[in-house]
Z-matrix of the N, CA and C atoms (Angstrom, degrees):
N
C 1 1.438
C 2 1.526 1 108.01
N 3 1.539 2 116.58 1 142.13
C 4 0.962 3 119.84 2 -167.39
C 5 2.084 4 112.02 3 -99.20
N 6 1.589 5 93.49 4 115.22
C 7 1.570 6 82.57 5 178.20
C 8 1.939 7 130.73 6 -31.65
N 9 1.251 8 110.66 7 121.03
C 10 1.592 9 98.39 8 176.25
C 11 1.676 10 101.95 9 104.40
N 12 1.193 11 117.56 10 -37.52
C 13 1.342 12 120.43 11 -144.27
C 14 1.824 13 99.42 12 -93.33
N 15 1.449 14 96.99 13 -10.03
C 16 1.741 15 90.88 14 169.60
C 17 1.560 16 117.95 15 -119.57
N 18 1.154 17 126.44 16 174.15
C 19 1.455 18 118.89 17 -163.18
C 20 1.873 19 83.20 18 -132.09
N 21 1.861 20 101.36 19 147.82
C 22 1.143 21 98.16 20 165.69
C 23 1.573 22 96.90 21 -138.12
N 24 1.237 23 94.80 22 159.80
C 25 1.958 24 129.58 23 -165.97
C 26 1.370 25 82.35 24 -82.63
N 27 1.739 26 110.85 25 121.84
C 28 1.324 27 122.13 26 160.76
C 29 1.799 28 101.59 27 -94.51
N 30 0.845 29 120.63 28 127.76
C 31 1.278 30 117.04 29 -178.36
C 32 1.261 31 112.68 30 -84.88
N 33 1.391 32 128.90 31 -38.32
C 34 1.416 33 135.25 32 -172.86
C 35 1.762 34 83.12 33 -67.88
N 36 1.005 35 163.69 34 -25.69
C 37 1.464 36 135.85 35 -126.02
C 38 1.656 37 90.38 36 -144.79
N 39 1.354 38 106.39 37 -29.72
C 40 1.153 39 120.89 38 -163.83
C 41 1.759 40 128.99 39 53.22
N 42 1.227 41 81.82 40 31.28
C 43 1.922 42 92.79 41 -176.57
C 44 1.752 43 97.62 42 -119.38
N 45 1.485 44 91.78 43 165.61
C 46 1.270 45 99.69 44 -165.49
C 47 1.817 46 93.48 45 -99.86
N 48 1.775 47 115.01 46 144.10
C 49 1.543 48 111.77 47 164.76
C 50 1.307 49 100.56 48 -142.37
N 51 1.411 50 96.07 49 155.84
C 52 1.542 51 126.43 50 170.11
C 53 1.794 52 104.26 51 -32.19
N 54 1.296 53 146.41 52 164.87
C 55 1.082 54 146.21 53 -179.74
C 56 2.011 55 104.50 54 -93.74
N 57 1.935 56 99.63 55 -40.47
C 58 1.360 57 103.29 56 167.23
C 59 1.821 58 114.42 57 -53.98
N 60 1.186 59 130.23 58 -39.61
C 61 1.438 60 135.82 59 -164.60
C 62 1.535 61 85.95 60 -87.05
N 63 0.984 62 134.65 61 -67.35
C 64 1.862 63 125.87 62 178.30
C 65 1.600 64 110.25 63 -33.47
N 66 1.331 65 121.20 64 -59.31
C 67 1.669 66 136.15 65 163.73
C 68 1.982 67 90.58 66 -24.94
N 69 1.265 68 105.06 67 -68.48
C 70 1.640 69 111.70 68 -132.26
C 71 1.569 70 90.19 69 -87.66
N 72 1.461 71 103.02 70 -11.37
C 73 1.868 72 102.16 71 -170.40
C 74 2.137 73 85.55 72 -83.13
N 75 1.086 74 110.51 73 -45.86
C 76 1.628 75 104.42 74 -149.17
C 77 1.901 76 102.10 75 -74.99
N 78 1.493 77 92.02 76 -21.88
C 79 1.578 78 118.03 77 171.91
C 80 1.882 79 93.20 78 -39.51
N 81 1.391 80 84.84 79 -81.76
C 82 1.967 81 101.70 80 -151.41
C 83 2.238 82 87.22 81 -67.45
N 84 1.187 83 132.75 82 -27.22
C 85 1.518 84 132.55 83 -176.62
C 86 2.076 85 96.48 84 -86.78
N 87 0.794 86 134.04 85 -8.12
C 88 1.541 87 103.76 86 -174.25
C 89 1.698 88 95.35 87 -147.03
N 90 1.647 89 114.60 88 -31.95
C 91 1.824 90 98.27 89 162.99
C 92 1.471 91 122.07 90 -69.08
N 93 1.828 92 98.20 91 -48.85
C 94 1.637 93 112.86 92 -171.48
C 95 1.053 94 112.56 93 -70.97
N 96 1.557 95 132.79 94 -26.57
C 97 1.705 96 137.74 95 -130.79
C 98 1.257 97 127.68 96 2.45
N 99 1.549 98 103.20 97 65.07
C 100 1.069 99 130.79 98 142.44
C 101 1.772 100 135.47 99 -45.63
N 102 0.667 101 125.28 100 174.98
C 103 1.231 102 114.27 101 160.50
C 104 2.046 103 107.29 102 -147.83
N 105 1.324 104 86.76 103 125.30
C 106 1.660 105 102.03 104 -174.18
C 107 1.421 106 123.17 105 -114.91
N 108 1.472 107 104.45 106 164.09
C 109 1.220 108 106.36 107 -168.00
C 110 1.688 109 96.59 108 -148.39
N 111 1.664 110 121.01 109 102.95
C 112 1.400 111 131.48 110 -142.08
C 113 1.913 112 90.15 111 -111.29
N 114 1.446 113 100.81 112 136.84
C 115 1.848 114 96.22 113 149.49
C 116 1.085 115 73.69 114 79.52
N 117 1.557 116 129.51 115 99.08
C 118 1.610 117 110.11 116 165.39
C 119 1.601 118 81.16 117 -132.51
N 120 1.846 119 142.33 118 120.23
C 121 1.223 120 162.72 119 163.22
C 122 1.734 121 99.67 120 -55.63
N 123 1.108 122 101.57 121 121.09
C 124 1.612 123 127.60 122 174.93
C 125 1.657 124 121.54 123 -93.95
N 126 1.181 125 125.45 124 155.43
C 127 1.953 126 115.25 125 156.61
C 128 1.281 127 91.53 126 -66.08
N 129 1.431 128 117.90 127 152.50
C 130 1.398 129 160.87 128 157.71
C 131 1.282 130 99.67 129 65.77
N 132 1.411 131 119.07 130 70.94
C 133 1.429 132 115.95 131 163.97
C 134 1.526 133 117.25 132 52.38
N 135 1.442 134 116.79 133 26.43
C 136 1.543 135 114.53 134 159.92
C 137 1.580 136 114.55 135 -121.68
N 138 1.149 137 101.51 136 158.13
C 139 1.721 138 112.74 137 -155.45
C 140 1.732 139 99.13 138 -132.36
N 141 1.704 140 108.23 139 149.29
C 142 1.507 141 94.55 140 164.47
C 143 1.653 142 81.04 141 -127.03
N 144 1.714 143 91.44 142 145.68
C 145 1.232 144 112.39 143 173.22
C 146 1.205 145 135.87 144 -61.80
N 147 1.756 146 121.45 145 -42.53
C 148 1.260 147 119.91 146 161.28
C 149 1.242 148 93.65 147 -146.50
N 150 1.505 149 104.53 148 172.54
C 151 1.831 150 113.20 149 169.36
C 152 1.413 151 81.60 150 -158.65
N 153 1.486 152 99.75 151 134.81
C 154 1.418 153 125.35 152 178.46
C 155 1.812 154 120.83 153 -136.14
N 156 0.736 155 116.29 154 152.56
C 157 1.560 156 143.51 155 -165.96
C 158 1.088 157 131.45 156 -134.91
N 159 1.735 158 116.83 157 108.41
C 160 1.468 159 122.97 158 -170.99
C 161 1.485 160 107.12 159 -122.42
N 162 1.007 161 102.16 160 138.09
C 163 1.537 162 123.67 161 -173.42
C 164 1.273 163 115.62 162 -122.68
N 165 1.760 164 120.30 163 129.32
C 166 1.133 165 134.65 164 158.15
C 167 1.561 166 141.62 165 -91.31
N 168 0.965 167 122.63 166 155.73
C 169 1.618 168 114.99 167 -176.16
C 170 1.110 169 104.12 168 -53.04
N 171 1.563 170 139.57 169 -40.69
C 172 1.697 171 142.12 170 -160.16
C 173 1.790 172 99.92 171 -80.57
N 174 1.369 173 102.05 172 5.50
C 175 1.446 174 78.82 173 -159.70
C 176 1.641 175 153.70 174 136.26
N 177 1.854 176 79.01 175 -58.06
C 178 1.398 177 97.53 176 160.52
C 179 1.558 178 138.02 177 -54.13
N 180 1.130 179 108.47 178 147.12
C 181 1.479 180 104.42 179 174.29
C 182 1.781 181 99.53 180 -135.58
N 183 1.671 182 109.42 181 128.71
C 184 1.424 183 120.83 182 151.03
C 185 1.433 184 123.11 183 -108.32
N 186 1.876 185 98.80 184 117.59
C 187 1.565 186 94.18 185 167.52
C 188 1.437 187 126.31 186 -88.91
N 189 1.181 188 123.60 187 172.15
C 190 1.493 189 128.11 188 -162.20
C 191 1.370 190 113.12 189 -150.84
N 192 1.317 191 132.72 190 92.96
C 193 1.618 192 134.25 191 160.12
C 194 1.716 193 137.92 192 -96.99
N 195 1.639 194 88.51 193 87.23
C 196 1.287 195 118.59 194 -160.10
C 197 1.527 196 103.19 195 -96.86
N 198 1.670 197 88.05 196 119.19
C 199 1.655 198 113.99 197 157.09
C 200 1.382 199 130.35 198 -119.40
N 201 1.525 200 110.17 199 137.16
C 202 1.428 201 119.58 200 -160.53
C 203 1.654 202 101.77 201 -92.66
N 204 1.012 203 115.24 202 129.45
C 205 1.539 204 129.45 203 169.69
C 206 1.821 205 112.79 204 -118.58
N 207 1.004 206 125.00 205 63.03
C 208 1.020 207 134.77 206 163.51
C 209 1.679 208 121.46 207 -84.37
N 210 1.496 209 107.60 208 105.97
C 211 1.482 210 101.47 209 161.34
C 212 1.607 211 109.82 210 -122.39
N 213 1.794 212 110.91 211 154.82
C 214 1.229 213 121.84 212 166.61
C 215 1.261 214 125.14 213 -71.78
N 216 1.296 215 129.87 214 -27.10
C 217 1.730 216 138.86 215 179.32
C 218 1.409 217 88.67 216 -78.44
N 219 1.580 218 91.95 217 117.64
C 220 1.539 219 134.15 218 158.54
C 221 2.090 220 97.52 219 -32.72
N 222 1.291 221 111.69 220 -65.99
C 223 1.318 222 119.18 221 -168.83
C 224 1.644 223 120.35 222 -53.05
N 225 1.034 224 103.16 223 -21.95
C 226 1.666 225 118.42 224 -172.08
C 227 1.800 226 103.16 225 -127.68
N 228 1.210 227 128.28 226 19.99
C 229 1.328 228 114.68 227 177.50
C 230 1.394 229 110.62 228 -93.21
N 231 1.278 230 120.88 229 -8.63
C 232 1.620 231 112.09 230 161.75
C 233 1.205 232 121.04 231 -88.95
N 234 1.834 233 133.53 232 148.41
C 235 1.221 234 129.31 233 163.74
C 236 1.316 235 123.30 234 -66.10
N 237 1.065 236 138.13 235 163.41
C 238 1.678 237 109.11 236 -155.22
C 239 1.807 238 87.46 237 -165.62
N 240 1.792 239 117.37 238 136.58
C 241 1.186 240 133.30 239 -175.85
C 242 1.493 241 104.08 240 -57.87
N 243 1.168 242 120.02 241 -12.09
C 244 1.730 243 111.65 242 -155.00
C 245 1.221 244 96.67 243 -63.65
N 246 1.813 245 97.86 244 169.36
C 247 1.368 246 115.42 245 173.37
C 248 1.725 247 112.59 246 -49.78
N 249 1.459 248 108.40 247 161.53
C 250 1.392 249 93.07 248 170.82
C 251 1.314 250 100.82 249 -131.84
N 252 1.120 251 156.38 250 145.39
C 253 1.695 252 163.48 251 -143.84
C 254 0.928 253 110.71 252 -142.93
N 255 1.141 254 138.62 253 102.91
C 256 1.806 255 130.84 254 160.11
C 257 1.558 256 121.96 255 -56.85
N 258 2.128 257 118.49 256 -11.35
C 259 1.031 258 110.00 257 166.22
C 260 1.426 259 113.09 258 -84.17
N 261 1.716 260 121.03 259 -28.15
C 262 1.706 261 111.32 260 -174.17
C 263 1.852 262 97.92 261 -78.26
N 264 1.401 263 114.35 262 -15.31
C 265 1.630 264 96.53 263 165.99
C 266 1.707 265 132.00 264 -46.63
N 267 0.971 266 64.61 265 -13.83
C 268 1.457 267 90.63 266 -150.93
C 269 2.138 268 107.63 267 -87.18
N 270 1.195 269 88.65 268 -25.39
C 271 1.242 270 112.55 269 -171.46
C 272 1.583 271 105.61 270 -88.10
N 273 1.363 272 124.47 271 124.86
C 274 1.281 273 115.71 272 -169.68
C 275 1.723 274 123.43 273 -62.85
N 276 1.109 275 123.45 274 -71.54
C 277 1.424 276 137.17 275 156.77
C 278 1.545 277 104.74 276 -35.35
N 279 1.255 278 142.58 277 -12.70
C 280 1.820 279 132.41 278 173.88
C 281 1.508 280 82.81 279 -111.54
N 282 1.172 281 150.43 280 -28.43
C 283 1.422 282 110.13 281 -156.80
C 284 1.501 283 109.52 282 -75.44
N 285 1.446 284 138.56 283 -26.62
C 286 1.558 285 123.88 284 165.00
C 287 1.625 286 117.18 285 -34.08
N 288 1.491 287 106.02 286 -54.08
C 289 1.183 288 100.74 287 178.84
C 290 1.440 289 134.27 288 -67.91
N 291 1.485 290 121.12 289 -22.45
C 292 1.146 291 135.03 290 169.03
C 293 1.288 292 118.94 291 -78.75
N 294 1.445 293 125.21 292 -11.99
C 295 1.320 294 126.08 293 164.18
C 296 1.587 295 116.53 294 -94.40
N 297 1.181 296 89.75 295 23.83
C 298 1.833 297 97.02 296 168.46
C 299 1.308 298 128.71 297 -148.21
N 300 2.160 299 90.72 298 34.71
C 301 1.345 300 108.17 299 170.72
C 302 1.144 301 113.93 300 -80.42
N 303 1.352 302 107.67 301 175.01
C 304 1.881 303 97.23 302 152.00
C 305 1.151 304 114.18 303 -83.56
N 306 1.259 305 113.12 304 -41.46
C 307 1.738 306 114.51 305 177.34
C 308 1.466 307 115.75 306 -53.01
N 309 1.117 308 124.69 307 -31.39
C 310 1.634 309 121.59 308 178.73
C 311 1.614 310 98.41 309 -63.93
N 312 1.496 311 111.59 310 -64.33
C 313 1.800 312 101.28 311 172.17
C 314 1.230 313 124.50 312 -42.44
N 315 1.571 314 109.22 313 -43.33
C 316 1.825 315 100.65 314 -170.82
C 317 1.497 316 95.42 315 -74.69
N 318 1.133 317 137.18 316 -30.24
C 319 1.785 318 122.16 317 -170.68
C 320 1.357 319 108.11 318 -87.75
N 321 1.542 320 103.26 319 -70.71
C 322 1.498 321 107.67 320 173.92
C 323 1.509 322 130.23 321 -47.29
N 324 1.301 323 113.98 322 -72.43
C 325 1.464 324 119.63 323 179.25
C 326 1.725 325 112.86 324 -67.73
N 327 1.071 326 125.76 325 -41.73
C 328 1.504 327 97.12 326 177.68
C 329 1.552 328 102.31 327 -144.78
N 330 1.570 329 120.16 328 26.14
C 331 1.841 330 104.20 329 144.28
C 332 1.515 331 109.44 330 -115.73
N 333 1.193 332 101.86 331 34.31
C 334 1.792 333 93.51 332 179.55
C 335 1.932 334 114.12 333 -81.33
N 336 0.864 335 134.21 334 146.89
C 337 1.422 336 137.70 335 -165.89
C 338 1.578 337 101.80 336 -51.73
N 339 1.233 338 114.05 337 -69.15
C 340 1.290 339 114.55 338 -153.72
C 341 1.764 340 96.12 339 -93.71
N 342 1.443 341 130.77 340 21.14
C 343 1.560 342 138.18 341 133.87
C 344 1.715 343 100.55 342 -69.64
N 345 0.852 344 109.17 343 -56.99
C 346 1.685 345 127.49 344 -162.80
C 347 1.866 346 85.28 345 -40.71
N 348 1.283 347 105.29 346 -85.50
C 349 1.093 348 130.31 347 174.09
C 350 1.880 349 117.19 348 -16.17
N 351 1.365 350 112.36 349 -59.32
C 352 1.196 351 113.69 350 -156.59
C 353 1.510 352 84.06 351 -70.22
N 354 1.435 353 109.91 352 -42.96
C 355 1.507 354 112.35 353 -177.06
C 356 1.169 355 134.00 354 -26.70
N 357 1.625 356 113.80 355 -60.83
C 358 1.291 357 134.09 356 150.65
C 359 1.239 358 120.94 357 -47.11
N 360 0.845 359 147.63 358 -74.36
C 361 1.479 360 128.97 359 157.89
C 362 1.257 361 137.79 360 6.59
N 363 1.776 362 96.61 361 -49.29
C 364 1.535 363 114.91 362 -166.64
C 365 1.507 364 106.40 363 -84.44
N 366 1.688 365 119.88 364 -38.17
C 367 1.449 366 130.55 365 163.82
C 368 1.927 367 97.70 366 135.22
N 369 1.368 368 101.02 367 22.53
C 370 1.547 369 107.06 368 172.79
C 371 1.473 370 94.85 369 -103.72
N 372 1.271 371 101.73 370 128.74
C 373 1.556 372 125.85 371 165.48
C 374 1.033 373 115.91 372 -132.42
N 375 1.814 374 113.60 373 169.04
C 376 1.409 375 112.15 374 -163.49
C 377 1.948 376 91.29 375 -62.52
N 378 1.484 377 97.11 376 165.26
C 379 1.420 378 110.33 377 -179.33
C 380 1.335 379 121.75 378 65.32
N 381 0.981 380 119.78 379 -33.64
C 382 1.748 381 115.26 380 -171.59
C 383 1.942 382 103.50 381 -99.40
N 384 1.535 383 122.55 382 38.79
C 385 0.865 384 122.57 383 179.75
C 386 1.505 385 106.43 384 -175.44
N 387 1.687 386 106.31 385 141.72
C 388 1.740 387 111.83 386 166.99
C 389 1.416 388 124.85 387 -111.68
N 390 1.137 389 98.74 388 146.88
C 391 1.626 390 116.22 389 -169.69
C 392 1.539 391 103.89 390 -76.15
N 393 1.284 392 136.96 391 112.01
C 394 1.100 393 120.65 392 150.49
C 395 1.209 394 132.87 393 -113.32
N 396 1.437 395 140.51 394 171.85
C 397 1.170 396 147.45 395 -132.20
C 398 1.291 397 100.11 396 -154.94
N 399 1.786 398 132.53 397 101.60
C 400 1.762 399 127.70 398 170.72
C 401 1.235 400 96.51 399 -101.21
N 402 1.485 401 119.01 400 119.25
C 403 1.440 402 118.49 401 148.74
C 404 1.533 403 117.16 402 -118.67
């Protein structure tokens, strides 16, 4: 079986995730003890993968909005400075590579409006939370 390439049935959530985002959810819930909240459905067909929450005895609280970028092709498994284009996204044969910009993460995956949005909601605002990135 090919990493990424199967989806498993969360039953508690009842949504379907990537097998990499299940990996990275049970990662930050049973190494970190964290507490997460995976597969979260966006307006216009965008999703954040997990958002997690760590808590200290003093008090503290760190939030965390973690997206998994995992690919199997050797050619595209690094994240890579290049430009990122919303027209070669668009383009069948460039979009692997454009989804393993940084710029596709910083726009797409977590500055897109209605990401922004769900965010707020949840009690992540700018500053009081880090972006991370599993590849």
């Amino acid at each position: 079986m090919l990493l990424g390439c199967c989806t498993y049935l969360n039953a508690q959530w009842g949504l379907a995730m990537e097998t990499t985002e299940r990996i990275v959810e049970s990662y930050c819930r049973y190494v970190k003890g964290w507490f997460t909240i995976p597969n979260i459905k966006c307006a216009g067909q965008y999703e954040i993968d997990l958002l997690a929450i760590e808590t200290h005895r003093d008090g503290t609280v760190r939030r965390y909005h973690i997206e998994s970028g995992v690919s199997i092709s050797g050619g595209y498994s690094k994240l890579t400075a290049k430009p990122y284009s919303l027209d070669d996204l668009k383009i069948r044969v460039k979009q692997a590579g454009q989804r393993r910009t940084l710029g596709y993460f910083r726009e797409r995956t977590f500055g897109a409006s209605e990401v922004m949005k769900e965010l707020r909601e949840r009690g992540f605002k700018k500053g009081n939370y880090t972006r991370v990135v599993v590849t």
